[in-house]
N, C-alpha and C positions, 0 to 999 in steps of 0.2 A: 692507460687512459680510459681504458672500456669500465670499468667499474670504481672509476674515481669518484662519483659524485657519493656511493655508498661506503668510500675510504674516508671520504671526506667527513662527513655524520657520524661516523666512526670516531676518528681523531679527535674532532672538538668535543664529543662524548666523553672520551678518554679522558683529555685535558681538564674537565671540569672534574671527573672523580679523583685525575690525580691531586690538585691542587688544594683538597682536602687533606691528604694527607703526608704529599711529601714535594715541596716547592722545589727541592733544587732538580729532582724529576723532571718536572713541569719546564724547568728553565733550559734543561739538556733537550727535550723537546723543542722547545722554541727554537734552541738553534740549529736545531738538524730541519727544521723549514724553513729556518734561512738562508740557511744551503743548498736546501732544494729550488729557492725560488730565485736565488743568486743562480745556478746553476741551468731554469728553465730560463729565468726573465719573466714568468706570470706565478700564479697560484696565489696573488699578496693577498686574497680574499679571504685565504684559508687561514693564512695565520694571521690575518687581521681577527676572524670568528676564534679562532684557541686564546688569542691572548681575553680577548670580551668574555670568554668564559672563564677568566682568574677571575673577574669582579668579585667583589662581596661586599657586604656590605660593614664599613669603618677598618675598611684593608685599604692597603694601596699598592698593594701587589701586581695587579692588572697594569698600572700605570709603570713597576718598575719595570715589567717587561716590555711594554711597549715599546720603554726606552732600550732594552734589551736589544732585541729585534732593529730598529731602528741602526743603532752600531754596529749590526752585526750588516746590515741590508749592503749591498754593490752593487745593486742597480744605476745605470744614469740615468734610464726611464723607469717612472715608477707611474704605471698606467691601472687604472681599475675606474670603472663607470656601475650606476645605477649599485652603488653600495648602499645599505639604509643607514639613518641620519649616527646610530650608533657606531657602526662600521667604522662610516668618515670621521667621527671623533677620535674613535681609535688611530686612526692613518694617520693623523693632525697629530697626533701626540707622536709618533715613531719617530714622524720628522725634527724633532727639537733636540734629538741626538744624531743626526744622520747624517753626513759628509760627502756622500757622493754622488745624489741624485740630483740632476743638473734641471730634468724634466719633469714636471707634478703633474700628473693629467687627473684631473677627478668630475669629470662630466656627469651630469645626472645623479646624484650621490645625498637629495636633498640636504645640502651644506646651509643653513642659516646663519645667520648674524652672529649668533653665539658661539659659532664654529668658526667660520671667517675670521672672528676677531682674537681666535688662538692662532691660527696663521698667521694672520698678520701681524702680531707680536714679534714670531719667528722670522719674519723676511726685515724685518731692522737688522737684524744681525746674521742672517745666513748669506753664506761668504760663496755660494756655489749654485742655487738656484736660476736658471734662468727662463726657463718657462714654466707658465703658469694658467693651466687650463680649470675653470670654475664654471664651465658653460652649463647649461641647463638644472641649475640649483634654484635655493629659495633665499636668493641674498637679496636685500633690500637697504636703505641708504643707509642704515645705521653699519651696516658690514661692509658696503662701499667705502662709509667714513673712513673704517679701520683699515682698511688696505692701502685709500691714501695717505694715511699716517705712516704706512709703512713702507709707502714706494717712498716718501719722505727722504727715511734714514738707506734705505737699500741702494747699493753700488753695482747690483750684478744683474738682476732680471731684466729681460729684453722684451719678451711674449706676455700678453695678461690675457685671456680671455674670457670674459663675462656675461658672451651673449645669453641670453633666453632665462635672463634672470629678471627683478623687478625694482632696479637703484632709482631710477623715478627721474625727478628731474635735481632734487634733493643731491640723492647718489652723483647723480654727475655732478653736478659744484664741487661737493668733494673733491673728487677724481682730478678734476679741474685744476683744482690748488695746488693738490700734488704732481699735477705736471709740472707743476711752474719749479718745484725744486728737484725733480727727479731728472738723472744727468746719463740713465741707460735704458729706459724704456724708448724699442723703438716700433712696438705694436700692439694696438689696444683695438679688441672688437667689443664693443657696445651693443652689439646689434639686438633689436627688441627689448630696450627695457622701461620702456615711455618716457623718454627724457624729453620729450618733444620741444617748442621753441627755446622755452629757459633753459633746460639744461644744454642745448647747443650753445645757444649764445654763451654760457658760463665754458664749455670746451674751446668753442672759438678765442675766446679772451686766453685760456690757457697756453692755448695754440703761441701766440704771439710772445708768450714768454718763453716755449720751450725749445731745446734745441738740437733735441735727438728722433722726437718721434717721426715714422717715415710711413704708419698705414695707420688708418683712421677707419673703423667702420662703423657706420651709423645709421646703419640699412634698418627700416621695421620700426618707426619711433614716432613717429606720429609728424615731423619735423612740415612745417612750412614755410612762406616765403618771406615772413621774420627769422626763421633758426637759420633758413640760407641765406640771406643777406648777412648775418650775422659772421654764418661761414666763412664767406665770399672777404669779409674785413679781416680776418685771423688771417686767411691765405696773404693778402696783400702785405702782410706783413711776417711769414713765417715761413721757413727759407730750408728748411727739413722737410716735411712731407711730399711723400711720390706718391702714395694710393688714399685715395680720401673718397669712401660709398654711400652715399645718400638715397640708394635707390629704395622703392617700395618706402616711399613718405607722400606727402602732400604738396608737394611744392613746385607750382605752376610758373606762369611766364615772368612774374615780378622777381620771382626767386632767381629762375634762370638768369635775369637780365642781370642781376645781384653777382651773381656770382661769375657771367660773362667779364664783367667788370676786375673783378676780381683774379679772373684769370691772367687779365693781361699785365699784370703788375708781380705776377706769381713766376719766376724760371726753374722751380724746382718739380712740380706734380705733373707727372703724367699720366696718370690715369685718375678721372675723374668718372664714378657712376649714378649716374642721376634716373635708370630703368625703372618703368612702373609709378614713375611721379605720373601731375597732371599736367606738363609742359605741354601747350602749343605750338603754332608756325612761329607765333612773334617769338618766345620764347627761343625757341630753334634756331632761327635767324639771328635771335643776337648772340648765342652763344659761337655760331661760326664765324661772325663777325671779330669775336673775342680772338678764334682761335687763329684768325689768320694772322692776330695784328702780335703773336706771341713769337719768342725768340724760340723756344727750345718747344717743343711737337706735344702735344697731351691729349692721350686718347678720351673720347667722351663718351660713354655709352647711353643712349636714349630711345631702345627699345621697349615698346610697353606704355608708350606715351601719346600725346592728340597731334604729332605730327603725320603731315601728309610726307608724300615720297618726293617732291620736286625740293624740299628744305632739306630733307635728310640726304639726299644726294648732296649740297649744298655743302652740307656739314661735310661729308665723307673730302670734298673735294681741298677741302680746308686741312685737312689733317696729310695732305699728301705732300 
């Protein structure tokens, strides 16, 4: 490990002078890194970079090893973060031969619309995927569109996550729709992508149609005390969710009262985060009022917000 990073420069070196002149080389190569990294569980970086270095230009060599690699890959988790945008294309591609990777994690890996919308071709028909980490990329509603197209057709993923990307409010309609026919997603984080009131109100309505999702987060979004009222009617009517995060938005005592409302019609969510909003006493006050009047207990967190300590006791009192 002590001089891998100069093995490494090495390698992808190599790879590109071999595949000038003798490919099946090049392709004995590729799979003795897939045994390597079958073997660690990391390095997918490395031969992510050897296979980028078949490209040529009016070849499509690069591509068949991708696929290469991909069939040979045994990972269930196939983790790598802050890849560049060329890297993550490569990855994208591996996966559309690959059978046993249950977990995709690709955080930070600036993945665009154009890239997203190769994936999500892929999860129509991948029979084994089930989580799905895209957090801190450059996806916006057009690549939101395409993932809900593809939660659409998919039977197997459960996990999505999207946070600290930019689907808008646009992106979440989307997203939206495809709740309404997806029958295994049971966790989607939204969190920071300015979906603010419209696009709640557009998840809320989804809400109401779907019948697996169980965590909602939608912390960082600009959300106020229309997208929580909005909330507050989805819950009233949707009979799966247990974690639902609203916190660090905008959404003061009208919202609160919205959503108090909302709770008492709700037997499923227990944990509700509302942290870092602008709720006050009144707001406070009726949200405890909510919770006494509930059959089954739901925790509510409202640290960070304009109450005093004689309501917040109030509340705690309510939850016992």
């Amino acid at each position: 490990h002590r001089y891998f990073n100069e093995f490494r420069q090495v390698l992808i070196f190599t790879t590109g002078l071999l595949v000038q002149k003798c490919e099946t080389v090049v392709k004995a190569l590729i799979a003795g890194v897939a045994t390597q990294v079958n073997l660690e569980g990391s390095r997918l970086d490395v031969a992510l970079a050897c296979i980028n270095e078949c490209k040529r230009e009016e070849n499509t060599f690069h591509t068949e090893m991708a696929h290469f690699f991909g069939s040979h890959l045994q990972l269930q988790t196939a983790h790598c973060d802050r890849l560049n945008k060329e890297l993550a294309a490569v990855y994208i591609e591996t996966m559309k031969t690959n059978s046993t990777v249950t977990r995709l994690l690709l955080p930070n890996c600036d993945i665009d619309d154009a890239s997203v919308a190769a994936l999500a071709k892929g999860l129509k028909e991948d029979s084994t995927l089930t989580e799905l980490d895209l957090s801190y990329n450059a996806i916006c509603e057009i690549g939101a569109d395409a993932l809900a197209n593809g939660l659409k057709e998919n039977s197997t993923l459960t996990g999505l996550d999207l946070s600290y990307n930019a689907i808008g409010e646009d992106g979440a309609d989307a997203l939206a729709k495809g709740l309404k026919e997806n029958s295994t997603l049971t966790s989607l984080n939204l969190s920071n992508n300015a979906i603010r009131n419209v696009g709640a109100d557009a998840l809320a309505k989804g809400l109401k149609e779907n019948s697996t999702l169980k965590s909602l987060d939608l912390s960082y979004n600009e959300i106020g005390n229309v997208g929580a009222d909005a909330m507050a009617k989805g819950l009233k009517e949707n009979s799966t969710l247990t974690s639902l995060n609203l916190s660090h938005n905008e959404i003061g005592n009208v919202g609160a009262d919205a959503l108090a409302k909302g709770l008492k019609e709700n037997s499923m969510l227990t944990l509700l985060e509302l942290s870092n909003n602008v709720i006050g006493n009144v707001g406070a006050d009726a949200l405890a009022k909510g919770l006494k009047d509930k059959s089954t207990q739901t925790k509510v967190r409202l640290y960070g917000n304009l109450i005093d300590e004689v309501i917040a006791a109030a509340i705690e009192d309510a939850l016992k």
